[in-house]
DSSP file (Angstrom, degrees, kcal/mol; ACC not computed):
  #  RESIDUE AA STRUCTURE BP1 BP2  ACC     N-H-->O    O-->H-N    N-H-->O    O-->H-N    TCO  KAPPA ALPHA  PHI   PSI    X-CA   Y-CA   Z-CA
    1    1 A X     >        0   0    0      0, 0.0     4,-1.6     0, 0.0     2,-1.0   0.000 360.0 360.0 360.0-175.9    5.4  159.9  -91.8
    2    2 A X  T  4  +     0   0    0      2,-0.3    41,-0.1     1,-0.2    40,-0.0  -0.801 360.0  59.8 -89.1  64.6    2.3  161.3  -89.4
    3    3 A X  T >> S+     0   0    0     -2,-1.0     3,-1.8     0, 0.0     4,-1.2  -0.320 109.1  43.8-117.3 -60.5    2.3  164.5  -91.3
    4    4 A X  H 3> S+     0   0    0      1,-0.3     4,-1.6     2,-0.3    -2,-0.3   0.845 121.4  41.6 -41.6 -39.7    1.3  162.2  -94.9
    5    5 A X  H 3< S+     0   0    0     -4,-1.6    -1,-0.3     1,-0.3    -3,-0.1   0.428 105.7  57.1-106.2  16.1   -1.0  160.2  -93.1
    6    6 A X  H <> S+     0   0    0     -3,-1.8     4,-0.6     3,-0.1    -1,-0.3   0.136 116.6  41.5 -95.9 -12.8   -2.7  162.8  -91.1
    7    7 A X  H  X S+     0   0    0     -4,-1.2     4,-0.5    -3,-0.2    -2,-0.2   0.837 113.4  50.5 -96.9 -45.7   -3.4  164.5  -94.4
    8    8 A X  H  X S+     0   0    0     -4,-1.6     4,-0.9    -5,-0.2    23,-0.2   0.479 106.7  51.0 -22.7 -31.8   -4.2  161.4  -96.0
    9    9 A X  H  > S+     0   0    0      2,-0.1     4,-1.5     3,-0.1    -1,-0.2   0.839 120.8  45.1-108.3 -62.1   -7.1  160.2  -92.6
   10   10 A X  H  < S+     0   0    0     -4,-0.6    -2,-0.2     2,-0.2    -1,-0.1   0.396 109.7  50.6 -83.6  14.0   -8.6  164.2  -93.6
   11   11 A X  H >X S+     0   0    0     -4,-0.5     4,-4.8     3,-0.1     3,-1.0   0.805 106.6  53.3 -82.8 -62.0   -8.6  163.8  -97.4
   12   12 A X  H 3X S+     0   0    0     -4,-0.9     4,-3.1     1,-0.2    -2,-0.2   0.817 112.2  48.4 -24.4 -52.1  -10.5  160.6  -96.8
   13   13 A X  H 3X S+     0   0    0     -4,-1.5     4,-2.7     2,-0.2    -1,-0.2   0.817 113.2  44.7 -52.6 -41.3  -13.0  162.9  -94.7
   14   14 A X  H <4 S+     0   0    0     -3,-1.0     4,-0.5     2,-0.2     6,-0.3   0.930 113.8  47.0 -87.5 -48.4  -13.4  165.4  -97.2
   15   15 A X  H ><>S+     0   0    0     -4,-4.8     5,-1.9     1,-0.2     3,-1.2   0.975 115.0  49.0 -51.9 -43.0  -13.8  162.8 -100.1
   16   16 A X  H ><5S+     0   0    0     -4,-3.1     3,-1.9     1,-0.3    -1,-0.2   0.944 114.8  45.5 -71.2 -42.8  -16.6  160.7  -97.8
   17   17 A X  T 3<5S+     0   0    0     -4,-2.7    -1,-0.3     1,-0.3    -2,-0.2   0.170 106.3  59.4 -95.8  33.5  -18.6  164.1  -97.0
   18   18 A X  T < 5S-     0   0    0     -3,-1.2    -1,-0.3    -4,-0.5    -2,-0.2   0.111 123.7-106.1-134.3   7.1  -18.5  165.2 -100.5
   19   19 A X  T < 5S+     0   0    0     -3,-1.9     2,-0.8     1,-0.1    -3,-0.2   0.444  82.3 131.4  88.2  -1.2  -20.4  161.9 -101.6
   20   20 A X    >>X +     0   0    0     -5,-1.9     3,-2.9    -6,-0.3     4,-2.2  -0.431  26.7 164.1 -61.7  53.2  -16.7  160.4 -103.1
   21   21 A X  H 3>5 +     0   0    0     -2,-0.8     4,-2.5     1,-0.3    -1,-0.2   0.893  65.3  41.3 -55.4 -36.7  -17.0  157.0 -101.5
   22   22 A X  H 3>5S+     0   0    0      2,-0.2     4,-0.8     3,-0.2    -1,-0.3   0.530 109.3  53.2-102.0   9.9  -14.7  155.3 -103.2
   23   23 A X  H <>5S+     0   0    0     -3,-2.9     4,-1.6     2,-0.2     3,-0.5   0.838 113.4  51.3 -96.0 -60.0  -11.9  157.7 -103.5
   24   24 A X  H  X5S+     0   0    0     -4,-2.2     4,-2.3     1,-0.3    -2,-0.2   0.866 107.1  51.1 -31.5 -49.4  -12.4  157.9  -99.6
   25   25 A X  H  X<S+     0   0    0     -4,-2.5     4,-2.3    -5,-0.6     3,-0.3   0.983 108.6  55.4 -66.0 -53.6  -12.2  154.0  -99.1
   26   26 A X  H  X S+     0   0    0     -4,-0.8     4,-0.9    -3,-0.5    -1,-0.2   0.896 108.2  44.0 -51.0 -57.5   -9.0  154.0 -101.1
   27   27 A X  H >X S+     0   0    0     -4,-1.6     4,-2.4     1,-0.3     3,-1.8   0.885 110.2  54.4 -68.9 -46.3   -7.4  156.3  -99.0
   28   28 A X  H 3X S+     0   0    0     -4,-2.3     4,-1.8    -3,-0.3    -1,-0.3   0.985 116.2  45.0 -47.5 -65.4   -8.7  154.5  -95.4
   29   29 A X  H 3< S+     0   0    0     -4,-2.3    -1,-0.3     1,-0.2    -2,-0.2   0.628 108.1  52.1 -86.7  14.5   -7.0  151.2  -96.9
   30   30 A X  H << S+     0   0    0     -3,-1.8    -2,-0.3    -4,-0.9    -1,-0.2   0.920 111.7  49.1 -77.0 -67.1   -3.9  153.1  -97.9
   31   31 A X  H  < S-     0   0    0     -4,-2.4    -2,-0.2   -23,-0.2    -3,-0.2   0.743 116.6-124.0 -44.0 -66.6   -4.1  154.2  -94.3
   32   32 A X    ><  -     0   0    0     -4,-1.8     3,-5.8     1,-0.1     4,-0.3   0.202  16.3-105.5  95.3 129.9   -4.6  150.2  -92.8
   33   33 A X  G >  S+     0   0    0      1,-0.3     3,-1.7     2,-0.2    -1,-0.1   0.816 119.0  72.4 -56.7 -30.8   -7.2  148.7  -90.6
   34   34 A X  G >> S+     0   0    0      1,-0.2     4,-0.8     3,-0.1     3,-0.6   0.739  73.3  82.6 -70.5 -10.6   -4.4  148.8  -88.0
   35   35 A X  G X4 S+     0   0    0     -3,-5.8     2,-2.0     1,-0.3     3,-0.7   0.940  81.2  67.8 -43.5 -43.9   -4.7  152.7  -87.8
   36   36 A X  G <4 S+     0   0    0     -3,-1.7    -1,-0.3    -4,-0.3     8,-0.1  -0.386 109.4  34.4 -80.9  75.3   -7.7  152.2  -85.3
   37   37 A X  G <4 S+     0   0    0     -2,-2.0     2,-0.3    -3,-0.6    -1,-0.2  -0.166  83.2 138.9-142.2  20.5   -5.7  151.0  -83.2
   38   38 A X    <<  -     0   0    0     -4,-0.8     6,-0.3    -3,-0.7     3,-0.2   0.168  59.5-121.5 -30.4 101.6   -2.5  152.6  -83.2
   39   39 A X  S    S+     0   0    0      1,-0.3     2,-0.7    -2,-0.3    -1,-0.1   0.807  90.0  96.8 -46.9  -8.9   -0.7  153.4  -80.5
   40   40 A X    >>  -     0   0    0      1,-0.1     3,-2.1    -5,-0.1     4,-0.8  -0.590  61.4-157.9 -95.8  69.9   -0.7  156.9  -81.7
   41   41 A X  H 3> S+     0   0    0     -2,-0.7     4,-1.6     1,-0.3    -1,-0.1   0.427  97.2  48.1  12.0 -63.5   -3.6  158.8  -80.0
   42   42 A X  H 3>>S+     0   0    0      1,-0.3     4,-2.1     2,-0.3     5,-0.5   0.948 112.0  42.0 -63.9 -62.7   -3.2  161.1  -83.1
   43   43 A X  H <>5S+     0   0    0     -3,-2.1     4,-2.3     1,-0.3    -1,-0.3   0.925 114.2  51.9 -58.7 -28.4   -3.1  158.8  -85.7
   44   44 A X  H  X5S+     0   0    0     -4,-0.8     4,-1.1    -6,-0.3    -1,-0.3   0.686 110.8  49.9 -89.8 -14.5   -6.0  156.7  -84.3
   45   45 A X  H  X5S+     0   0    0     -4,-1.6     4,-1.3    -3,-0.3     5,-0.5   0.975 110.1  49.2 -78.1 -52.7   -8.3  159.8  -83.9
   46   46 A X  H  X5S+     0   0    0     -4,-2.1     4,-1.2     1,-0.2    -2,-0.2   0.919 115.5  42.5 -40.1 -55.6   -7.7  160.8  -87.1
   47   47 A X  H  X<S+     0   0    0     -4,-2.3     4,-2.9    -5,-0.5     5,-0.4   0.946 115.3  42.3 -52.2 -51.2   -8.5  157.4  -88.6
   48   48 A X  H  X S+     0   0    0     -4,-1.1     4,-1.1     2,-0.2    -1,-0.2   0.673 114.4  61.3 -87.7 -19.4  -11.5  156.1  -86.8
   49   49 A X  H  X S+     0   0    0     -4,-1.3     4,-2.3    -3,-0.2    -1,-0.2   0.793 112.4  39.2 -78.8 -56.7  -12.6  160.2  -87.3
   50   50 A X  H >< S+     0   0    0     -4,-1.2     3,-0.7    -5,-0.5    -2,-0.2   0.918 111.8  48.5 -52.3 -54.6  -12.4  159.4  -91.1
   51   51 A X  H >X S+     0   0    0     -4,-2.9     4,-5.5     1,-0.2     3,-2.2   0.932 103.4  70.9 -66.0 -30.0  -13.8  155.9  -91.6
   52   52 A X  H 3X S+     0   0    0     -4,-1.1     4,-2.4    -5,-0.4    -1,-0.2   0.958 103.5  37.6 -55.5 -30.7  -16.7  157.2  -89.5
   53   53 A X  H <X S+     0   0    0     -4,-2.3     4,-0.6    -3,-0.7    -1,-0.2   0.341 108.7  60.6 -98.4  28.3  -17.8  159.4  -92.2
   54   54 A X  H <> S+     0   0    0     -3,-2.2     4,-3.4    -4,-0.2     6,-0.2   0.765 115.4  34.5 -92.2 -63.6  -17.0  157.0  -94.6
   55   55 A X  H  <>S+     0   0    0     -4,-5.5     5,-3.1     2,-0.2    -2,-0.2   0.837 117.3  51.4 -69.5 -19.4  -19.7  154.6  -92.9
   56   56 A X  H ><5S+     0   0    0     -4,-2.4     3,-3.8    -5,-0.5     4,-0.3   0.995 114.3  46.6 -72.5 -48.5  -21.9  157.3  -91.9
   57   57 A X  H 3<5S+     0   0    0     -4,-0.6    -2,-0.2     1,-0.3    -1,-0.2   0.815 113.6  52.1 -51.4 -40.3  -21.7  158.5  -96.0
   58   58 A X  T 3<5S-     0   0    0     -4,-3.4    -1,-0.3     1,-0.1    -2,-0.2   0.266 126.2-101.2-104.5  37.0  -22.3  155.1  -96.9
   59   59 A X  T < 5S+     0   0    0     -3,-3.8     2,-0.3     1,-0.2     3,-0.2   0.701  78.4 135.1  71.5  18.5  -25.3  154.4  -94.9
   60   60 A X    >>< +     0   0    0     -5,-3.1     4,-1.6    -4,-0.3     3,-0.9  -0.295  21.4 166.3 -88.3  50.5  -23.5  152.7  -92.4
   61   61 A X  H 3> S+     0   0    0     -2,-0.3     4,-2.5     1,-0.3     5,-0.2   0.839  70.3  42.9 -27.0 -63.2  -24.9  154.0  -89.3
   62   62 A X  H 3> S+     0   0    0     -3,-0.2     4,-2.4     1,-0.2    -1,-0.3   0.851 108.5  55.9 -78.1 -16.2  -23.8  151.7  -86.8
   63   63 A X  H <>>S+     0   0    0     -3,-0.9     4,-2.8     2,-0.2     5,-0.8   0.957 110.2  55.2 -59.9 -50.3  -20.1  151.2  -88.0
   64   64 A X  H >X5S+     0   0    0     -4,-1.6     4,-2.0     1,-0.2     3,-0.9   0.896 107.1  49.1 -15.5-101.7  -20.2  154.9  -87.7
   65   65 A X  H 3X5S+     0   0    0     -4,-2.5     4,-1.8     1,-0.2     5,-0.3   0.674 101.6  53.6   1.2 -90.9  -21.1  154.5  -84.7
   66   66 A X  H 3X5S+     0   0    0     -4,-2.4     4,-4.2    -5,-0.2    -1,-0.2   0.922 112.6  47.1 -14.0 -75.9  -18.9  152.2  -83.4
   67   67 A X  H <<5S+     0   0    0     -4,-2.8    -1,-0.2    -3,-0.9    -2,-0.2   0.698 113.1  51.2 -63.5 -14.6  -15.8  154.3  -84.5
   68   68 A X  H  <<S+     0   0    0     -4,-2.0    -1,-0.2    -5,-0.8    -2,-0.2   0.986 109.1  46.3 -57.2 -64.1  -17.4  157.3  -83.2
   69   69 A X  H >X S+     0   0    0     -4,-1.8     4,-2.6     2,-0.2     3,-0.6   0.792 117.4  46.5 -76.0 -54.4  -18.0  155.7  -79.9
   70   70 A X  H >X S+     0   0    0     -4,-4.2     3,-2.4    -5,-0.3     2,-1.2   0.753 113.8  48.7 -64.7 -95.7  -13.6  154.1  -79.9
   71   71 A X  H 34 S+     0   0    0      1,-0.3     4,-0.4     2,-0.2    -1,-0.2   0.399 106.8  54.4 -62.8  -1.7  -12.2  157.5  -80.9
   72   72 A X  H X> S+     0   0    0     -2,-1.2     4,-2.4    -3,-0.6     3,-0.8   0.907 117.2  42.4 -78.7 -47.4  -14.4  159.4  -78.0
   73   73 A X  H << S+     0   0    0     -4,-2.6     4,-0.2    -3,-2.4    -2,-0.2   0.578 111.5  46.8 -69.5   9.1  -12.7  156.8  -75.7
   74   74 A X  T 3X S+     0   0    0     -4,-0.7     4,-0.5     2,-0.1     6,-0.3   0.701 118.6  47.2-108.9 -14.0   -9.3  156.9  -76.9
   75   75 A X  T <4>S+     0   0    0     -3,-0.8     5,-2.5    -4,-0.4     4,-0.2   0.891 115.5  44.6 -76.2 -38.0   -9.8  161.0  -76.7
   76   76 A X  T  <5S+     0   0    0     -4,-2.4    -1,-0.2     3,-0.2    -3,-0.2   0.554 114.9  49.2 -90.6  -6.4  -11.2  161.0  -73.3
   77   77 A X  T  45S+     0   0    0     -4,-0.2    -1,-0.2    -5,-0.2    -2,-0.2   0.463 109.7  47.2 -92.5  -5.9   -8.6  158.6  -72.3
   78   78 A X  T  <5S-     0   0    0     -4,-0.5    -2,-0.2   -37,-0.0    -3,-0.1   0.448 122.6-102.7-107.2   2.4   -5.6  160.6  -73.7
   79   79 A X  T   5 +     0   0    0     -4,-0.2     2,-1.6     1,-0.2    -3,-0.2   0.362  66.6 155.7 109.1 -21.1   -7.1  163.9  -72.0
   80   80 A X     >< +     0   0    0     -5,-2.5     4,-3.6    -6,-0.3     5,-0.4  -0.155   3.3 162.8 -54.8  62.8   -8.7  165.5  -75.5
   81   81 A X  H  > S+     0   0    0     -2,-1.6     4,-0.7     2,-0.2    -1,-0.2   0.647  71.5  48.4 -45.7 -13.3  -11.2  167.5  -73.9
   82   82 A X  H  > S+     0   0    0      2,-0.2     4,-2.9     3,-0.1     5,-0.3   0.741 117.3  39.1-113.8 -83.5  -11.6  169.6  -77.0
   83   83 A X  H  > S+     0   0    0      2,-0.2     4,-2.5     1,-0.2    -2,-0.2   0.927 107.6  62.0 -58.7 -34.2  -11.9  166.7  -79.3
   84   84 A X  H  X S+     0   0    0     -4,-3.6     4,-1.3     1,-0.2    -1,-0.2   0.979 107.3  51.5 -47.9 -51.7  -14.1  164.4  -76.8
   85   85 A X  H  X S+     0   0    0     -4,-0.7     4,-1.5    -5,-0.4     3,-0.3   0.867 108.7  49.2 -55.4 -35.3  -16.7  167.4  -77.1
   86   86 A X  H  X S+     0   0    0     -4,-2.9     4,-1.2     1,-0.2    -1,-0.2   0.928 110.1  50.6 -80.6 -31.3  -16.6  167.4  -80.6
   87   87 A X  H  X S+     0   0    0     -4,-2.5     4,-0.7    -5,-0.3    -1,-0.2   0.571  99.0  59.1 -92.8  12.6  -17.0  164.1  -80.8
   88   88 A X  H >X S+     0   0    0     -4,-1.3     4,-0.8    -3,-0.3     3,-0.6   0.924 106.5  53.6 -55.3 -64.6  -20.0  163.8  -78.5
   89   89 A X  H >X S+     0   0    0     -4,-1.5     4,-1.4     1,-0.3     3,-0.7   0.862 105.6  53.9 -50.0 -35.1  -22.0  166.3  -81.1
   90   90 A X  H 3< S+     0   0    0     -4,-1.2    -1,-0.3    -5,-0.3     3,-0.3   0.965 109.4  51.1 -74.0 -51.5  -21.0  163.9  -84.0
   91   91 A X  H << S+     0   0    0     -4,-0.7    -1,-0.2    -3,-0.6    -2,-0.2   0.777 108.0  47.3 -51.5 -34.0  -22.6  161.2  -82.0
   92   92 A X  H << S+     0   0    0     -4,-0.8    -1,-0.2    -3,-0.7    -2,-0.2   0.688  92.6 105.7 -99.1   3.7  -25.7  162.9  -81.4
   93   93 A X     <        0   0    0     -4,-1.4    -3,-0.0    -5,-0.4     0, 0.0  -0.204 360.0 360.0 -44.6 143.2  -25.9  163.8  -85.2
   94   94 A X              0   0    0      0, 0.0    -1,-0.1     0, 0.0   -33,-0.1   0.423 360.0 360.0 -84.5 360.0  -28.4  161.9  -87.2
């Protein structure tokens, strides 16, 4: 359910900023490339939040990027005021 895979999208997170790349990639393709685009605001924030520090942790800036750049528009189009700001600062992170 969206409680398993909302812990599952912030395990991923924790494994990628803790220099565990490849327990993080497991967990993103347990999740499924169709997460980013999910019709579930929730699930797709969480997801595109997670593989972004996957790519940023594996020296993938501009995938980063990218998913940075989708989950600010899918936040600022679903109203996330809260989460759009947070993910501006992630954006301007190096």
């Amino acid at each position: 359910g969206t409680t398993a895979f909302l812990a599952t999208a912030l395990l991923a997170g924790i494994d990628a900023r803790s220099g565990r790349l490849p327990e993080a990639r497991r967990r993103l393709d347990a999740l499924g490339e169709g997460a980013a685009s999910s019709p579930s605001v929730n699930r797709r924030l969480s997801y595109l939040r997670a593989r972004a520090l996957w790519a940023r942790a594996a020296g993938r800036d501009a995938f980063a990027r990218h998913d940075l750049e989708a989950a600010l528009a899918c936040a600022e189009s679903a109203g996330r005021t809260r989460e759009a700001a947070d993910l501006r600062r992630a954006l301007r992170e190096p």
